[in-house]
mmCIF file as gemmi writes it, N, C-alpha and C atoms, coordinates in Angstrom:
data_model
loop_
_atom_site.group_PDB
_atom_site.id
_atom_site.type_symbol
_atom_site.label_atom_id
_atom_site.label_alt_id
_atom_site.label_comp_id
_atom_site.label_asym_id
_atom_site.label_entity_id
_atom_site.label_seq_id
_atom_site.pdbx_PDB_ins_code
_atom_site.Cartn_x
_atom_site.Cartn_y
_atom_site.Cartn_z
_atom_site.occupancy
_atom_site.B_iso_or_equiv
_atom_site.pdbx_formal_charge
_atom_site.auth_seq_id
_atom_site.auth_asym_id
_atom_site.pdbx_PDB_model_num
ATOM 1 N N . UNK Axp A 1 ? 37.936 99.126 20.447 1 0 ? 1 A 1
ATOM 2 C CA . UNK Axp A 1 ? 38.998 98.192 20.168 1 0 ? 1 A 1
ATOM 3 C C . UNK Axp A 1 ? 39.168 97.277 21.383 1 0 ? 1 A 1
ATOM 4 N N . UNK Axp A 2 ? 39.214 96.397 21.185 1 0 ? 2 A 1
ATOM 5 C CA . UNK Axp A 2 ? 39.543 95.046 22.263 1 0 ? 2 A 1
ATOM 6 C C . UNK Axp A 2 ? 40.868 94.3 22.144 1 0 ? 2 A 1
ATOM 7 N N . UNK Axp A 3 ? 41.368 94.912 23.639 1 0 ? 3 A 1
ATOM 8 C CA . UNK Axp A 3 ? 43.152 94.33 23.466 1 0 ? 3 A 1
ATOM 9 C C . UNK Axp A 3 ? 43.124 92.758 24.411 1 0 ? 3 A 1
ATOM 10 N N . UNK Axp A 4 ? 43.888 91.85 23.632 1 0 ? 4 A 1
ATOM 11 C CA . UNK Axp A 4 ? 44.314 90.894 24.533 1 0 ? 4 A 1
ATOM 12 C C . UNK Axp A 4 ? 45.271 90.256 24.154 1 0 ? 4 A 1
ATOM 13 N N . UNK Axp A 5 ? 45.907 89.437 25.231 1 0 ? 5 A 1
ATOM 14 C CA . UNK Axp A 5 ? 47.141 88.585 25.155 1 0 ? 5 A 1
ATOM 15 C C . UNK Axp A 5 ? 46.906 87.216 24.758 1 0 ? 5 A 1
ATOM 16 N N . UNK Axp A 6 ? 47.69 86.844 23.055 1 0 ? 6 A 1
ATOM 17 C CA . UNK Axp A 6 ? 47.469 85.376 23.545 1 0 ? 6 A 1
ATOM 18 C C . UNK Axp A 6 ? 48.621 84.495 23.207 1 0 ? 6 A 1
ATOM 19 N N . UNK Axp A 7 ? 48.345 83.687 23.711 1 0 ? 7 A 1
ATOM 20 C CA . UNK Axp A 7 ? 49.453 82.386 24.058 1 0 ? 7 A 1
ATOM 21 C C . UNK Axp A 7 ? 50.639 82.748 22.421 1 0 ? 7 A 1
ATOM 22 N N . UNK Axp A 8 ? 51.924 82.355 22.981 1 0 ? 8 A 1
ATOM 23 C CA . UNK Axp A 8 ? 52.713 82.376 21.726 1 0 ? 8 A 1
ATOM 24 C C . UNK Axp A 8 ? 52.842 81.148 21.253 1 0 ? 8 A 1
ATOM 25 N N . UNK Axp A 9 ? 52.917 80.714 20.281 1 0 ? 9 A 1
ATOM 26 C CA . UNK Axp A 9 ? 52.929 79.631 19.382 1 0 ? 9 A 1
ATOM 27 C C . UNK Axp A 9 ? 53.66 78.575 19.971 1 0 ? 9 A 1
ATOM 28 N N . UNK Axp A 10 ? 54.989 79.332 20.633 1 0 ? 10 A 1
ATOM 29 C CA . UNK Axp A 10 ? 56.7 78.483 20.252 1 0 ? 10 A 1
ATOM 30 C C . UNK Axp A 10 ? 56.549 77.881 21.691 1 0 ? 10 A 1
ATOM 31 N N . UNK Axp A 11 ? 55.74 78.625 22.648 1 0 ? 11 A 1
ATOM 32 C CA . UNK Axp A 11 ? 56.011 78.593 24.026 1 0 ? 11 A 1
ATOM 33 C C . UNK Axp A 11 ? 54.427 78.069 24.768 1 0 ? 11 A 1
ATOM 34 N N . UNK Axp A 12 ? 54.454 76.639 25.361 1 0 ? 12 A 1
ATOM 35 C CA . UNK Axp A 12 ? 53.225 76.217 26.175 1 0 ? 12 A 1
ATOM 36 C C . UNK Axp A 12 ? 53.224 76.708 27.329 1 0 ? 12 A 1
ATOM 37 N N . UNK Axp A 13 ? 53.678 77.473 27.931 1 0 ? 13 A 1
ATOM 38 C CA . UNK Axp A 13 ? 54.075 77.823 29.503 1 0 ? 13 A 1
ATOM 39 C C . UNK Axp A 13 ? 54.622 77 30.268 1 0 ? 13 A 1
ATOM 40 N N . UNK Axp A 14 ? 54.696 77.587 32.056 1 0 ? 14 A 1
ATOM 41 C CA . UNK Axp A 14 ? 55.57 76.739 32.626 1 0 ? 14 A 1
ATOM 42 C C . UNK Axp A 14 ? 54.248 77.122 33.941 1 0 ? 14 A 1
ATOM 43 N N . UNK Axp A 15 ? 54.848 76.127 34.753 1 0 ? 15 A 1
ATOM 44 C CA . UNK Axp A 15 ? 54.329 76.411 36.53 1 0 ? 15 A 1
ATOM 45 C C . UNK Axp A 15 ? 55.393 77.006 36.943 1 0 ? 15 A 1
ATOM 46 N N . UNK Axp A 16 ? 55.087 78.232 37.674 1 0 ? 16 A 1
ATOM 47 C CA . UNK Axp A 16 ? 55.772 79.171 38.421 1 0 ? 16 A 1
ATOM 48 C C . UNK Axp A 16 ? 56.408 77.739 39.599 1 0 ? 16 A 1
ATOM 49 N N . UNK Axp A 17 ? 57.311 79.209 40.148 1 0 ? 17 A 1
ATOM 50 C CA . UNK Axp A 17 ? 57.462 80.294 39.782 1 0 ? 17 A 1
ATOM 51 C C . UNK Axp A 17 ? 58.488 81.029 38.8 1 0 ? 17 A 1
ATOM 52 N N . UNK Axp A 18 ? 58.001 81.839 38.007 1 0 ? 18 A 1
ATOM 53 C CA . UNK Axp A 18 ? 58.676 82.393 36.883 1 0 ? 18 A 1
ATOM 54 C C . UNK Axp A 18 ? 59.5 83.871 37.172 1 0 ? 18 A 1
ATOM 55 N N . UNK Axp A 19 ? 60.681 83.884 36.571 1 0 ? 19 A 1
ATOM 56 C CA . UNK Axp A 19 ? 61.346 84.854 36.487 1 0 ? 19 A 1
ATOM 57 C C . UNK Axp A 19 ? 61.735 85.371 35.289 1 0 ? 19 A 1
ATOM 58 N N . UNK Axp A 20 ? 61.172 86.686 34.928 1 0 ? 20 A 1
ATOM 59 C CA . UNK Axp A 20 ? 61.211 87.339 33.749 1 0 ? 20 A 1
ATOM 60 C C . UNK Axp A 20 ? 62.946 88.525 33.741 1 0 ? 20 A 1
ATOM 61 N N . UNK Axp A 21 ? 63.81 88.243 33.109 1 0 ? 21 A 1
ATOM 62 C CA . UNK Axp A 21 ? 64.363 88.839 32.597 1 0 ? 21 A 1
ATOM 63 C C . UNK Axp A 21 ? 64.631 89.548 31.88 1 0 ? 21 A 1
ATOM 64 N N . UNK Axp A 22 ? 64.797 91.114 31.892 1 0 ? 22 A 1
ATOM 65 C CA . UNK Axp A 22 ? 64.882 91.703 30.377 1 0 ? 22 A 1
ATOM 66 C C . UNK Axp A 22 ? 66.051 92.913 30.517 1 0 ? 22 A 1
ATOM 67 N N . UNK Axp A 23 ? 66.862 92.749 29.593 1 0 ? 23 A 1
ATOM 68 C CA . UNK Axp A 23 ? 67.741 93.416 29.583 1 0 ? 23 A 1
ATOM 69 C C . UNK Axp A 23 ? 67.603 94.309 28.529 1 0 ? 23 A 1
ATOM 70 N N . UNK Axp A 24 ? 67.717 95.798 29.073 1 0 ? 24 A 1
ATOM 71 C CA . UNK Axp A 24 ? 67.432 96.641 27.65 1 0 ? 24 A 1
ATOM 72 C C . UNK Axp A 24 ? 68.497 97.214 27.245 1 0 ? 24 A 1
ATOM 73 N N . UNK Axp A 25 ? 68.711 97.179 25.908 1 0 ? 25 A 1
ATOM 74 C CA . UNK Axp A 25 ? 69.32 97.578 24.482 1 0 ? 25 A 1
ATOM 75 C C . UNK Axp A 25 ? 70.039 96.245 24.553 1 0 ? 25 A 1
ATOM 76 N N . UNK Axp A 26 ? 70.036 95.161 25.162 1 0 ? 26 A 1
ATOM 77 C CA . UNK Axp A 26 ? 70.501 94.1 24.289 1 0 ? 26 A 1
ATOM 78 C C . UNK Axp A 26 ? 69.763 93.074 23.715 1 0 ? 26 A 1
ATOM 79 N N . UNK Axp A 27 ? 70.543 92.84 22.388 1 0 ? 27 A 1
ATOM 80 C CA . UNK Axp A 27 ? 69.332 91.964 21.837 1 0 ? 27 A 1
ATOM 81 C C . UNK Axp A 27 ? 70.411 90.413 21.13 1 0 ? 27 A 1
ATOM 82 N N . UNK Axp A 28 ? 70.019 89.832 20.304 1 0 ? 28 A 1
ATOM 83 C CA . UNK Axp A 28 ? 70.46 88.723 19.862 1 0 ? 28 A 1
ATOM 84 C C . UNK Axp A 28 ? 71.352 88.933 18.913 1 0 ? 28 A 1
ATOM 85 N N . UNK Axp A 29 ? 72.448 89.115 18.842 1 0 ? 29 A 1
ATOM 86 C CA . UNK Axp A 29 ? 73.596 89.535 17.476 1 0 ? 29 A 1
ATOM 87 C C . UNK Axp A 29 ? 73.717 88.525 17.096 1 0 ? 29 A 1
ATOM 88 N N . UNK Axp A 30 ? 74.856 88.756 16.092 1 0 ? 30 A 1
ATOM 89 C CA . UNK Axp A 30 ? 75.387 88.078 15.178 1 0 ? 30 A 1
ATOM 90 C C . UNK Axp A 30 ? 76.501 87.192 15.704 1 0 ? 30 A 1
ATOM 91 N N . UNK Axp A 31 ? 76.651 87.274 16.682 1 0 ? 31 A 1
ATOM 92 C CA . UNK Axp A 31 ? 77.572 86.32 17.5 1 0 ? 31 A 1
ATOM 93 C C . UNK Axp A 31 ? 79.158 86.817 16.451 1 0 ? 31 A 1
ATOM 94 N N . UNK Axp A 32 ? 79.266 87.64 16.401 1 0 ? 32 A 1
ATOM 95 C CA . UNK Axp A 32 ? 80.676 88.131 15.716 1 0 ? 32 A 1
ATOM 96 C C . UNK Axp A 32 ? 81.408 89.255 16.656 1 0 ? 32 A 1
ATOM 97 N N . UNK Axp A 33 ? 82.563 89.958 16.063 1 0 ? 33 A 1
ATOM 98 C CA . UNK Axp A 33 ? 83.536 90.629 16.555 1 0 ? 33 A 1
ATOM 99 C C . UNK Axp A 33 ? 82.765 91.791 16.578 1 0 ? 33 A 1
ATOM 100 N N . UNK Axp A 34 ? 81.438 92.217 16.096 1 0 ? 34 A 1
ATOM 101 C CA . UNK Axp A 34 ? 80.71 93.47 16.643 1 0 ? 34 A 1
ATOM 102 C C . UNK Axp A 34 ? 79.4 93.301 17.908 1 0 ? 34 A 1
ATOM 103 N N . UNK Axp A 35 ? 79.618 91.622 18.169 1 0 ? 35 A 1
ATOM 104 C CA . UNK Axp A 35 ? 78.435 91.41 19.665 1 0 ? 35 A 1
ATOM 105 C C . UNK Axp A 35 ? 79.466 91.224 21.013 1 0 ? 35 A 1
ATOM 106 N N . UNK Axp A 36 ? 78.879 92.453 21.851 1 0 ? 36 A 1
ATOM 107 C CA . UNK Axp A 36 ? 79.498 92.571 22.456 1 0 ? 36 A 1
ATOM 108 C C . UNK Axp A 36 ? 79.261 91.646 23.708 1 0 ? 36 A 1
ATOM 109 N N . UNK Axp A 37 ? 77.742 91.858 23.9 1 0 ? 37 A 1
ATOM 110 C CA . UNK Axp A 37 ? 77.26 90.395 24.824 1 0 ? 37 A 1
ATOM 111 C C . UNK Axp A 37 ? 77.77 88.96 24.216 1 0 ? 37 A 1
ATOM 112 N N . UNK Axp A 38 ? 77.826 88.553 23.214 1 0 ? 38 A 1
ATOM 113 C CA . UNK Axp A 38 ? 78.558 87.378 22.982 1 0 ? 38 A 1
ATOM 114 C C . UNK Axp A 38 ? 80.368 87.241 23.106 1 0 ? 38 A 1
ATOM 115 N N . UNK Axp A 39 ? 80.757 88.505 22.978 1 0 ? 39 A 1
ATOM 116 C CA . UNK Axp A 39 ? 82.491 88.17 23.38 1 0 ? 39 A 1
ATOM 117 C C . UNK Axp A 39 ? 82.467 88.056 24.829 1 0 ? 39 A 1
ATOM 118 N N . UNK Axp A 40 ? 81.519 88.449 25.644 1 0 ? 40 A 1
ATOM 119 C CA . UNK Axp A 40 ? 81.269 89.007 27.038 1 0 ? 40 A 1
ATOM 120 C C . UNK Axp A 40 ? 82.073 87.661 27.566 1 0 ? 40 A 1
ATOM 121 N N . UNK Axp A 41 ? 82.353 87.401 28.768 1 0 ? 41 A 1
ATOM 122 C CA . UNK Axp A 41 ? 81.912 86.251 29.569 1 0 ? 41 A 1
ATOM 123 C C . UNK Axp A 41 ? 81.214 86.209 30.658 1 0 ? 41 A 1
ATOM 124 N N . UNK Axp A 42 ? 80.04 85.229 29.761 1 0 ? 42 A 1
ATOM 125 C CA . UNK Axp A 42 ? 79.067 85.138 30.417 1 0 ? 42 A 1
ATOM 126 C C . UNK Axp A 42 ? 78.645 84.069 31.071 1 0 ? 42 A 1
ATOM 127 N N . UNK Axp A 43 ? 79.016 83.413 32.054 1 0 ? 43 A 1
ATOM 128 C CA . UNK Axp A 43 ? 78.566 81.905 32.08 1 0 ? 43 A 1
ATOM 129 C C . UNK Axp A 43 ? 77.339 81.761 32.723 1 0 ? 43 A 1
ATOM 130 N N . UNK Axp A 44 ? 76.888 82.232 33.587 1 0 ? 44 A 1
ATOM 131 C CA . UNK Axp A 44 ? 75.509 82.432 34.036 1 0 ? 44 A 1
ATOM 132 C C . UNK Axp A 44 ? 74.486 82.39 33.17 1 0 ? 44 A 1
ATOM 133 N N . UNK Axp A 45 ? 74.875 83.473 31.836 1 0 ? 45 A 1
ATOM 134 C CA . UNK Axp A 45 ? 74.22 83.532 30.769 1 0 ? 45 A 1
ATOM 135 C C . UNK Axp A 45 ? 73.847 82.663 29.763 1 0 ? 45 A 1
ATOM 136 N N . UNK Axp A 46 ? 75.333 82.148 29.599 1 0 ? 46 A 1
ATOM 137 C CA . UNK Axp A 46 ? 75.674 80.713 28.641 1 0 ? 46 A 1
ATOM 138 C C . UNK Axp A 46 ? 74.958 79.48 29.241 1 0 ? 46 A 1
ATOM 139 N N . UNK Axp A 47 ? 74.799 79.126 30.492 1 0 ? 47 A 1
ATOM 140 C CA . UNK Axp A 47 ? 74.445 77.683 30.881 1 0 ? 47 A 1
ATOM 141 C C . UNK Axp A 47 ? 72.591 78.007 31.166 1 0 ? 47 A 1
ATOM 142 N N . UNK Axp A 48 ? 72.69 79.535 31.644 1 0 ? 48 A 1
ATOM 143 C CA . UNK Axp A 48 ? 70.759 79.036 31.425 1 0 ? 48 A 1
ATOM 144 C C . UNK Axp A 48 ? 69.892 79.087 30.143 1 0 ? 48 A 1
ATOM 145 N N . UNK Axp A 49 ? 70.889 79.203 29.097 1 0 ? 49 A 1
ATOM 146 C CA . UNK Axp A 49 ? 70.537 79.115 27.256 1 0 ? 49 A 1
ATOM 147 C C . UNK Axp A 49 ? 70.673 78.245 26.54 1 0 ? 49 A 1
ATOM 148 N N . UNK Axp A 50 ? 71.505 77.255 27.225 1 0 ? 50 A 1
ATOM 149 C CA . UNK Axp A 50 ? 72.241 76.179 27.092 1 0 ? 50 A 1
ATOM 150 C C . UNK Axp A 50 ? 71.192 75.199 27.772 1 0 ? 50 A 1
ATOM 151 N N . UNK Axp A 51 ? 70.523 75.269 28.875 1 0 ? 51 A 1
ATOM 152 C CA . UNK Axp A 51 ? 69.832 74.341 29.654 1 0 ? 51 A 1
ATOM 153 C C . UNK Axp A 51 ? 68.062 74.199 28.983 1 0 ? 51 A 1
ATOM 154 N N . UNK Axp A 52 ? 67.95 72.876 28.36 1 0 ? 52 A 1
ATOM 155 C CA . UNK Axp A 52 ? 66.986 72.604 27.778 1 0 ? 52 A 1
ATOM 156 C C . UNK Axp A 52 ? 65.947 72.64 29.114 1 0 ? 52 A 1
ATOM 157 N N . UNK Axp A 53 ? 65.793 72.739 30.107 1 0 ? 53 A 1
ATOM 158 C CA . UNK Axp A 53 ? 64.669 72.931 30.997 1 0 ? 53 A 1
ATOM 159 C C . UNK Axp A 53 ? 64.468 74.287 31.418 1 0 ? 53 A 1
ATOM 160 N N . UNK Axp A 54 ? 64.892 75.463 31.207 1 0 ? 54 A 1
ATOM 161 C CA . UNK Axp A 54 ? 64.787 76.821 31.01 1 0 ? 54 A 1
ATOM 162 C C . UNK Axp A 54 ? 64.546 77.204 29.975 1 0 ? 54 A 1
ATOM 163 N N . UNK Axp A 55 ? 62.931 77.47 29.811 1 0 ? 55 A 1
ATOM 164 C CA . UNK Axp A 55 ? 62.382 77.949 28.677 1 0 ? 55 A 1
ATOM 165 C C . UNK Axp A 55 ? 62.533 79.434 28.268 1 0 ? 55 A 1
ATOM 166 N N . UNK Axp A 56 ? 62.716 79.92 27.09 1 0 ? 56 A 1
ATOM 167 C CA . UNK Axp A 56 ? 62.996 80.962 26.979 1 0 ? 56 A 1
ATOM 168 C C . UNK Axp A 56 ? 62.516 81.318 25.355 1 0 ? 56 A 1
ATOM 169 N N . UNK Axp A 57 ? 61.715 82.647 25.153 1 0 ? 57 A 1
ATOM 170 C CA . UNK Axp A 57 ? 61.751 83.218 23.757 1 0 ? 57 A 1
ATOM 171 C C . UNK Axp A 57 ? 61.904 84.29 23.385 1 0 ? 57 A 1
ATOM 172 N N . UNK Axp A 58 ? 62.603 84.55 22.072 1 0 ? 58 A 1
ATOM 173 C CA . UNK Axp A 58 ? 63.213 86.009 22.149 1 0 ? 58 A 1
ATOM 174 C C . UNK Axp A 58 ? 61.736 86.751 21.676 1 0 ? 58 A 1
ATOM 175 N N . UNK Axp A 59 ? 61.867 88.211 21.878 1 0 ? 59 A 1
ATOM 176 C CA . UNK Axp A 59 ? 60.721 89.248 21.757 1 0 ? 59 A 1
ATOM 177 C C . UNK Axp A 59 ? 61.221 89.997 20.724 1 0 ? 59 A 1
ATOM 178 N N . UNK Axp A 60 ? 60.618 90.579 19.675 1 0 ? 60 A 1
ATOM 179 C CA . UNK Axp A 60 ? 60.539 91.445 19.072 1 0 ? 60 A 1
ATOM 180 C C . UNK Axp A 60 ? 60.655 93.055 19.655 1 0 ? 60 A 1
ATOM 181 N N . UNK Axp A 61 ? 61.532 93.942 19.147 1 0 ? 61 A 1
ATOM 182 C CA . UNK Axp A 61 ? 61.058 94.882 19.908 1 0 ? 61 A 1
ATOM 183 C C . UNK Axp A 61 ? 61.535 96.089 18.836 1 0 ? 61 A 1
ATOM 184 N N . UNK Axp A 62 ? 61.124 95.886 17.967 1 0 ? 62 A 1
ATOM 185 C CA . UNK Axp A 62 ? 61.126 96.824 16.566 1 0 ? 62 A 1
ATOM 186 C C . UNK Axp A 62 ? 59.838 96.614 15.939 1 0 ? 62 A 1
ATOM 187 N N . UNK Axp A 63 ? 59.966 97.997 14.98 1 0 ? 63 A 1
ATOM 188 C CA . UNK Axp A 63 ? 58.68 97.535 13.945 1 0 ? 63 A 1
ATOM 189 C C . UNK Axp A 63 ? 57.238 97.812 14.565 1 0 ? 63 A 1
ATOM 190 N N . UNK Axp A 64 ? 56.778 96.936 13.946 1 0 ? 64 A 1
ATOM 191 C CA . UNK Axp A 64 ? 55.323 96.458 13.9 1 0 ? 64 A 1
ATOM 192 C C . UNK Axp A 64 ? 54.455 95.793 15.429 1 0 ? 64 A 1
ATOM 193 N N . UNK Axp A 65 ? 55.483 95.158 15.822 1 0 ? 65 A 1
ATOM 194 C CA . UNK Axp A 65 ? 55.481 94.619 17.524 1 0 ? 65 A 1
ATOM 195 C C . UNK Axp A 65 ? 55.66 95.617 18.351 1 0 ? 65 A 1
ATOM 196 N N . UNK Axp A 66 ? 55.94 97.239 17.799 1 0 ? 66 A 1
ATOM 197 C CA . UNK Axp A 66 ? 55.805 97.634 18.965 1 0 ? 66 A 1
ATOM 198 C C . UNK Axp A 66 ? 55.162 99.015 19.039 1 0 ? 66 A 1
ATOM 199 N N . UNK Axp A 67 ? 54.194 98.886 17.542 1 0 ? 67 A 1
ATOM 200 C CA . UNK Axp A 67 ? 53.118 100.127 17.239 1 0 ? 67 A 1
ATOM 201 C C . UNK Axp A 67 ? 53.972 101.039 16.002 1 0 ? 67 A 1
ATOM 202 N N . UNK Axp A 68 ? 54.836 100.568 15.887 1 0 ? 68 A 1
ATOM 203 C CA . UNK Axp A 68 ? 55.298 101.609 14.61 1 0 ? 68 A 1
ATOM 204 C C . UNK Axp A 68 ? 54.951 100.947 13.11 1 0 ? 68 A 1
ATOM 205 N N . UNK Axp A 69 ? 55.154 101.954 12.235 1 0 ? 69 A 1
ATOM 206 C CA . UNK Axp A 69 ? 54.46 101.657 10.979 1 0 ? 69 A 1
ATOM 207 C C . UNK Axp A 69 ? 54.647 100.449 10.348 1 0 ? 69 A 1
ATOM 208 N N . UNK Axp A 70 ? 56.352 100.171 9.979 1 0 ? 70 A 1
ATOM 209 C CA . UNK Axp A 70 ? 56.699 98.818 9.393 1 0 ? 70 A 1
ATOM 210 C C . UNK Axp A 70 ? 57.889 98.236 10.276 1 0 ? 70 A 1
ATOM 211 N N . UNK Axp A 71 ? 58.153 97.2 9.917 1 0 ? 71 A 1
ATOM 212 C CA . UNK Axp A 71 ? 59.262 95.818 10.436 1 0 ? 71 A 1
ATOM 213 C C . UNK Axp A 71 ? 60.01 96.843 9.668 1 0 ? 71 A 1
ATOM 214 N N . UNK Axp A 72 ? 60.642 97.776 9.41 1 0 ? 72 A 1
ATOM 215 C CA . UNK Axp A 72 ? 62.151 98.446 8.791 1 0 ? 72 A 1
ATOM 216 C C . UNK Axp A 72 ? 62.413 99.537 9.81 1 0 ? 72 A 1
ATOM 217 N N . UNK Axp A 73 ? 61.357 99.868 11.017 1 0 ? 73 A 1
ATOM 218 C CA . UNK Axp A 73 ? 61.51 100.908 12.036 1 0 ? 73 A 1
ATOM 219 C C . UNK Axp A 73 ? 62.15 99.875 13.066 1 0 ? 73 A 1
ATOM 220 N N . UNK Axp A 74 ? 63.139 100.829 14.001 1 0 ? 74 A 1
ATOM 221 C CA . UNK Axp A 74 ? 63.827 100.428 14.735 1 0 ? 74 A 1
ATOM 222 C C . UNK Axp A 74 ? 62.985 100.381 15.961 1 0 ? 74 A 1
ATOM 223 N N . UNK Axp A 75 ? 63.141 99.84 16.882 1 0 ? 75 A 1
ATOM 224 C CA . UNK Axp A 75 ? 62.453 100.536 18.37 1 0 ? 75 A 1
ATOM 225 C C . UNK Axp A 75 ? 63.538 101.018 19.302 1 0 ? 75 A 1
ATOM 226 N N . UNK Axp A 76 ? 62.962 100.905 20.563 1 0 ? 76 A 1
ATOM 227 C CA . UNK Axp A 76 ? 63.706 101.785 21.484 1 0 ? 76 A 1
ATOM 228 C C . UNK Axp A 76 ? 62.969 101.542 22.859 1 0 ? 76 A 1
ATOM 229 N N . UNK Axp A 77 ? 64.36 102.217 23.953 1 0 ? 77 A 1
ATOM 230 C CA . UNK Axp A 77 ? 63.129 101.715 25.315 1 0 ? 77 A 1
ATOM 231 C C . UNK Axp A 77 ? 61.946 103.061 25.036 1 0 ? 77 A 1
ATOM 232 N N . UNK Axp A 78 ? 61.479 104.307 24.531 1 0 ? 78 A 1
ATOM 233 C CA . UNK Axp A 78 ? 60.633 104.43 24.486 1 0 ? 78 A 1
ATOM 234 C C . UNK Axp A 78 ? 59.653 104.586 23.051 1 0 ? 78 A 1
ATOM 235 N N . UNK Axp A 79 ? 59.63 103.345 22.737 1 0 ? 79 A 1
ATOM 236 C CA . UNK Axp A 79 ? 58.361 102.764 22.097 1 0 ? 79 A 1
ATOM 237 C C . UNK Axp A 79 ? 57.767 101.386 22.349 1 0 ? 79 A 1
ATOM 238 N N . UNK Axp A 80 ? 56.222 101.635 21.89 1 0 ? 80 A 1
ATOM 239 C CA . UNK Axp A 80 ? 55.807 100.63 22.571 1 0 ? 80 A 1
ATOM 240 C C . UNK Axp A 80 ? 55.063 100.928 23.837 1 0 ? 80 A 1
C-alpha cells in the first residue's frame, strides 16, 4: 500500500511561516445555546476567523477520515 498526502482542494497553501493550531474535542457547532466555544468570549478567536488573510480549513475527524468504517462513527483523540 502506498500512503501519501495531497494538496486539499479548498486550500493553495501559504509561505511560512505557518502555525498549526489544534484544539482537541472542539469542533465547529451549531453556533447555539449548546456551543460552548461560540458563547465563549473569544476575540483572539473571532478576529483570526474573521480575517480574510488567515487561511484556515476545518478537518474532519470522524468516520471515514479517520480509518473507521462509515461517516456515522464518531472519532476521538484516540482514533486515527
Amino acid at each position: 500500500m502506498t500512503l501519501s498526502l495531497e494538496k486539499h482542494p479548498d486550500f493553495g497553501g501559504v509561505e511560512g511561516p505557518v502555525v498549526v493550531v489544534v484544539m482537541d474535542g472542539v469542533g465547529i457547532g451549531k453556533h447555539d445555546e449548546s456551543d460552548a466555544v461560540w458563547l465563549a468570549r473569544t476575540p483572539h478567536l473571532d478576529a483570526l476567523e474573521a480575517d480574510p488573510s488567515v487561511p484556515s480549513i476545518p478537518l474532519a475527524a470522524h468516520g471515514r477520515a479517520v480509518g473507521l468504517p462509515s461517516d456515522d462513527d464518531m472519532g476521538n483523540s484516540e482514533v486515527g
